[in-house]
N, C-alpha and C positions, 0 to 999 in steps of 0.2 A: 484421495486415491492417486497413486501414481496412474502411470499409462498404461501401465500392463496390467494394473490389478481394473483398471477400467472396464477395458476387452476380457477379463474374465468375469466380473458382472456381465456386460453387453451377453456374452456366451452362454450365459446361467439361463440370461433369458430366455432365449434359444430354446435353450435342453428342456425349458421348462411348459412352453408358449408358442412355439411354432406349430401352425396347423398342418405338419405332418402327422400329429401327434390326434388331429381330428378324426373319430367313426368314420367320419365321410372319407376322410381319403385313407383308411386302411381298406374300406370297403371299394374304394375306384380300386388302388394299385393292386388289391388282392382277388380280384376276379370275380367280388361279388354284387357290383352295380346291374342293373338293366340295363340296355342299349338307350332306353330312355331316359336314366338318368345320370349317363353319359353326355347324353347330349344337353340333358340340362346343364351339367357342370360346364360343359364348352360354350354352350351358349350367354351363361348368365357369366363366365369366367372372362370373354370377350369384351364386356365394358370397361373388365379393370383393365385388360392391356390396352385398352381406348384411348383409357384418359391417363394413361403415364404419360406420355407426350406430354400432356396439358400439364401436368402436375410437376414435369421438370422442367419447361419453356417458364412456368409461373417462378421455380426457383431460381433458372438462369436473369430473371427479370430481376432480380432483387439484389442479386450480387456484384460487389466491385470492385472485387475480386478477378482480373483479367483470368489468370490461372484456372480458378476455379467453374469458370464461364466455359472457358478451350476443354477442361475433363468434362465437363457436364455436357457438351455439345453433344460429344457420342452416344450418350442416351439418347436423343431425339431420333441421331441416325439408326440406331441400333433396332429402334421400335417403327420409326415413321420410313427409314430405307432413304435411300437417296435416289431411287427412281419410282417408278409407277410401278406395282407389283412386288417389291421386293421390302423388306426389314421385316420385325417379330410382328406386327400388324397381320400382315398380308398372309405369313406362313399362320398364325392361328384363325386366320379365314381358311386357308386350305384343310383344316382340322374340321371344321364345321362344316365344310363342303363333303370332305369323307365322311363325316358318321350320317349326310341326308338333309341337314338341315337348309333351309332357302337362305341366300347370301344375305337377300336384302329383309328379313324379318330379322335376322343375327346383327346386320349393319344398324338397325332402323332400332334400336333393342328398345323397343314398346313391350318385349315378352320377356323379359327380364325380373327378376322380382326386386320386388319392393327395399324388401331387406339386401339386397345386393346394392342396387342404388343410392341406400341412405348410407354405405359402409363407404364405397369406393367417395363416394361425394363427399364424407366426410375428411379423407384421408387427401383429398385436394387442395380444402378449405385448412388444414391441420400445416398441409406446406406454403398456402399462401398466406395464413395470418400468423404463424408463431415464428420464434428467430432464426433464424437461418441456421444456427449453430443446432436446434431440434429439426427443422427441416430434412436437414444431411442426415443426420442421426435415425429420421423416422426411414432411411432406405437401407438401413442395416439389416434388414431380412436376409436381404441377399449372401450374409455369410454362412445361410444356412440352406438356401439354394437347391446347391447342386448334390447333395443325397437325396434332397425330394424330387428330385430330376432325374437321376439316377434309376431310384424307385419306380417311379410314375412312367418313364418308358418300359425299364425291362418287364414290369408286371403287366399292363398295357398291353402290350405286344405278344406274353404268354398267353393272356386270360381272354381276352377279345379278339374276333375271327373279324371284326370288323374294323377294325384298328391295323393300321400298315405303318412299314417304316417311313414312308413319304407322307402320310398324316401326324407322321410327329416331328416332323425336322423342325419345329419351333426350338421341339426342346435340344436335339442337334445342337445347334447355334448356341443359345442360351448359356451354357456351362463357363465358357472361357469369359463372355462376357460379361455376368453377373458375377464374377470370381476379381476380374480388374476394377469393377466398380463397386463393390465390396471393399478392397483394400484401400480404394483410394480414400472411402469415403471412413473409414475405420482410422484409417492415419492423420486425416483431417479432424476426427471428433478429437482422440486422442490428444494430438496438438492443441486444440481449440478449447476445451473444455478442461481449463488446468486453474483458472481462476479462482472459484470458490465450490464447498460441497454441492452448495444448491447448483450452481451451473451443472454439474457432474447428474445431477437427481434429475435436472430435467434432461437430458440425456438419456438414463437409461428411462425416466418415464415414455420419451419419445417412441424408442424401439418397444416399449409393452404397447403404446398404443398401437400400432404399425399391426403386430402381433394379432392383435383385438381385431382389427379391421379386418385379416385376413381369416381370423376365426369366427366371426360375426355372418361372413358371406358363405361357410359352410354350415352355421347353423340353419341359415335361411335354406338352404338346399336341403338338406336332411327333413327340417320341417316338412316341408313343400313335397320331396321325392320318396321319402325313407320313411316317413312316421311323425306326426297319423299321416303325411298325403296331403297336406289343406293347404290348395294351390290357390293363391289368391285370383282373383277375376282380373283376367286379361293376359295373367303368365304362362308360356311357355307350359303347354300340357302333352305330355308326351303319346301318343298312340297305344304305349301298354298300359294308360294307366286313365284310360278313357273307359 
């Protein structure tokens, strides 16, 4: 495949695989969640922005690529902040602080489910063992981003009285960001992945699995909040549903 017809696979998958496209989250941005499983989603949703840090300090480790090292630093800033209280960390604690949740049971995430933690962990393990050229490749969600950003505040904000515009500045921020690191990493596969089909194959396998992970952590929620209900022991059980 040339370069362009790359990015139109990469996109296909998209349209076809992003967990916009999940029950769960027509039922968040459309007004039809509880406050309780609201807060499951925030809560269980908080690991994965945990461990991005981790999963791109793991990628910054493996490259030798000076370049590619100086773009990727911004993710670390982006999530971990360069001070005390601040980057996408800090702002989706103040998310979990407005819907009621305890900081340090969201921090401590022992209430977290099962199936959130074997998805986000997997998707660590996927950028610290496979080639860097799938590594990059597995952060292409991010081209499809900012409609579910989009979405996710204006419906948010219509449908929930408990939902404020200062409980969602995560997503604020997020747009321009995830949109620069998006292209960069979109012009690097492109670039990169010119050698042979199979190079190209695991490419777009990368962004299906990416996809997977992120569809696997709303199945676990739906399970657990939406039907039948069957919250595993120890997780995060919400007040309406006691």
């Amino acid at each position: 495949m040339s370069g362009d017809e790359l990015e139109a696979a990469l996109r296909e998958i998209g349209a076809k695989r992003y967990h916009r496209l999940h029950k769960f989250h027509e039922m968040l941005h459309g007004g039809h969640c509880t406050k309780g499983q609201v807060q499951a989603w925030a809560l269980n949703r908080y690991y994965y922005q945990a461990m991005i840090p981790i999963k791109d300090a793991s990628l910054i480790a493996r490259a030798d690529d000076s370049a590619l090292r100086r773009e990727w630093r911004k993710r670390l800033e982006d999530h971990d902040g360069i001070a005390e209280d601040d980057g996408g960390i800090a702002r989706w604690l103040k998310l979990t602080d407005a819907l009621g949740l305890d900081r340090e049971l969201v921090q401590s995430t022992r209430a977290i489910l099962p199936g959130t933690r074997f998805a986000v962990d997997a998707y660590v393990r996927f950028v610290r063992e496979k080639t860097l050229l799938e590594a990059v490749a597995s952060s292409l969600t991010e081209l499809f981003s900012p409609v579910i950003i989009s979405e996710r505040m204006s419906g948010m904000l219509a449908n929930y009285e408990f939902v404020t515009p200062a409980a969602l500045s995560y997503f604020e921020k997020r747009p321009p960001q995830a949109g620069r690191d998006a292209d960069f990493a979109l012009d690097y596969v492109k670039r990169h992945a010119t050698k042979t089909p199979e190079q190209q194959q695991l490419v777009l396998a990368a962004l299906e699995f990416k996809c997977s992970v992120l569809w696997a952590m709303l199945d676990a929620l739906y399970h657990a909040y939406v039907e039948p209900k069957f919250v595993p022991h120890g997780a995060f059980l919400p007040e309406d549903q006691k």
